[in-house]
C-alpha positions in Angstrom: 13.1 -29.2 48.0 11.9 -31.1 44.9 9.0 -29.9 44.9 9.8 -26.4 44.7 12.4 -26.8 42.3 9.7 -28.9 40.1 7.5 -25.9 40.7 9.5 -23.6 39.8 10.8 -25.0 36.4 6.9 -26.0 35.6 6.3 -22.0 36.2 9.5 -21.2 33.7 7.9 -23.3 31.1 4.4 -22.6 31.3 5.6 -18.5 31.2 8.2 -18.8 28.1 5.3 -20.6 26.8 2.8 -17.8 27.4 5.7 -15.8 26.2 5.8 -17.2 22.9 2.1 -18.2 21.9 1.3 -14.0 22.9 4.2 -13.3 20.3 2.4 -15.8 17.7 -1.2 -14.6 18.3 -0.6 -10.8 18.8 -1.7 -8.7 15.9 0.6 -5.5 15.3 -0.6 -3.1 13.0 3.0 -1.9 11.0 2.0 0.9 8.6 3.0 0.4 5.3 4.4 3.2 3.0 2.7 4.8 0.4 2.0 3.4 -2.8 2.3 -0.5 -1.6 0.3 -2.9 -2.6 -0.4 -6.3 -2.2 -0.5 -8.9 -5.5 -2.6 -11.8 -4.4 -3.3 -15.1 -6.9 -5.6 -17.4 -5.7 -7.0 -21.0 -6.9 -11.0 -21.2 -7.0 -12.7 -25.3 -6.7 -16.3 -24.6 -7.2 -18.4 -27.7 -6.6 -21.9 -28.1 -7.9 -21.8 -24.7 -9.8 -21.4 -23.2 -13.5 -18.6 -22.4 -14.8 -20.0 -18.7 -15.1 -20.6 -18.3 -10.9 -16.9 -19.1 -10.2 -15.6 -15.8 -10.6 -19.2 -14.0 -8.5 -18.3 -16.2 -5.4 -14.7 -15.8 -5.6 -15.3 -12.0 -6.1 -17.7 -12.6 -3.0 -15.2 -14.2 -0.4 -12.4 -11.9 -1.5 -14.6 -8.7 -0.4 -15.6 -10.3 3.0 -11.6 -11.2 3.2 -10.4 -8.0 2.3 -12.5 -6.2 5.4 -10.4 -7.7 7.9 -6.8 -6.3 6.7 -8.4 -2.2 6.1 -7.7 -2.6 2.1 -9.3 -2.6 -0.9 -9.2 -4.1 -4.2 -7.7 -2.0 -6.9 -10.4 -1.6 -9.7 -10.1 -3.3 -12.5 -7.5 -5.3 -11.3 -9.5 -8.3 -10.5 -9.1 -10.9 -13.0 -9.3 -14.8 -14.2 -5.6 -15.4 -15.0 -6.4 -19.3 -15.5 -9.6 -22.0 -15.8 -10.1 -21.8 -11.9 -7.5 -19.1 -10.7 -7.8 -15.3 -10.1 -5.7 -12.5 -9.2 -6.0 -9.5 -7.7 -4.4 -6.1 -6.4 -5.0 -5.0 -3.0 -4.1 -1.3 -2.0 -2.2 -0.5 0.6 0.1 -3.0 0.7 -0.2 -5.5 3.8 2.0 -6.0 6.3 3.6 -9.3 7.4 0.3 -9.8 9.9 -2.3 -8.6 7.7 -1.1 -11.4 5.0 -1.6 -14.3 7.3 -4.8 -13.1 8.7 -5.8 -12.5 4.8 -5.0 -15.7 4.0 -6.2 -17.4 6.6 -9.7 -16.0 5.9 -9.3 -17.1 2.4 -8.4 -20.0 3.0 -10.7 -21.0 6.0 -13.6 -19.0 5.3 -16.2 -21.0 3.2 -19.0 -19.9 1.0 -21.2 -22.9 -0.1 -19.5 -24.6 -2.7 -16.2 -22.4 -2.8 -12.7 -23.5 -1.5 -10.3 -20.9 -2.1 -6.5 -21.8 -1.6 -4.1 -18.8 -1.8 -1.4 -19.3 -4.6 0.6 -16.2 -4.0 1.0 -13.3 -2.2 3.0 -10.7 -2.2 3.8 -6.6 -0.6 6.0 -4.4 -3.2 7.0 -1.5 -1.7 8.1 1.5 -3.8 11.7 0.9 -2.5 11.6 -2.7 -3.8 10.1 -1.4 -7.0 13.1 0.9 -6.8 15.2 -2.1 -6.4 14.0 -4.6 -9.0 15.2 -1.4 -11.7 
């Protein structure tokens, strides 16, 4: 009888733990509304490089990074907001999955030399636009 009462509760376990680690790893695509974007600051350590390739690279791993959450950089809003840090626009806005798999990638993803680390990031809305006036 203790043994089928161990296998039972062993069984629980292992399924609230399937349970939860499918809820962690799923990816649900949640459509955003129109006009969202995403505001995204990032933190560029270059090694072994000039000065004038930090912005190329980062520019670089952002574009492979952006292809995985199905948006795109606004134009011109890519900029160097600080000696090593950039900010960007992305359009539409992500949802709460698309922002970890974004910054995952940016932060995980390495091109030779380039360590990105994700300083903010941030979905408006145009009702929390709405709200904020």
């Amino acid at each position: 009888m203790r043994r089928v009462l161990a296998w039972v509760v062993a069984a629980a376990v292992l399924a609230t733990g399937i349970v939860l680690l499918r809820a962690e790893l799923m990816t649900v695509d949640v459509p955003q509304p129109e006009g969202s974007f995403t505001d995204v600051v990032v933190e560029a350590q270059v090694v072994q490089e000039e000065a004038a390739v930090h912005e190329e690279m980062t520019r670089g791993l952002v574009s492979t990074c952006r292809l995985l959450v199905n948006a795109d950089v606004v134009q011109e809003s890519f900029a160097q907001v600080g000696p090593q840090t950039f900010a960007f626009r992305l359009q539409p806005g992500l949802d709460e999955f698309d922002q970890r798999e974004l910054r995952g990638c940016l932060r995980d993803t390495r091109v030779q030399h380039l360590l990105l680390d994700v300083r903010r990031l941030e979905t408006v809305t145009p009702r929390d636009r709405d709200d904020r006036n």
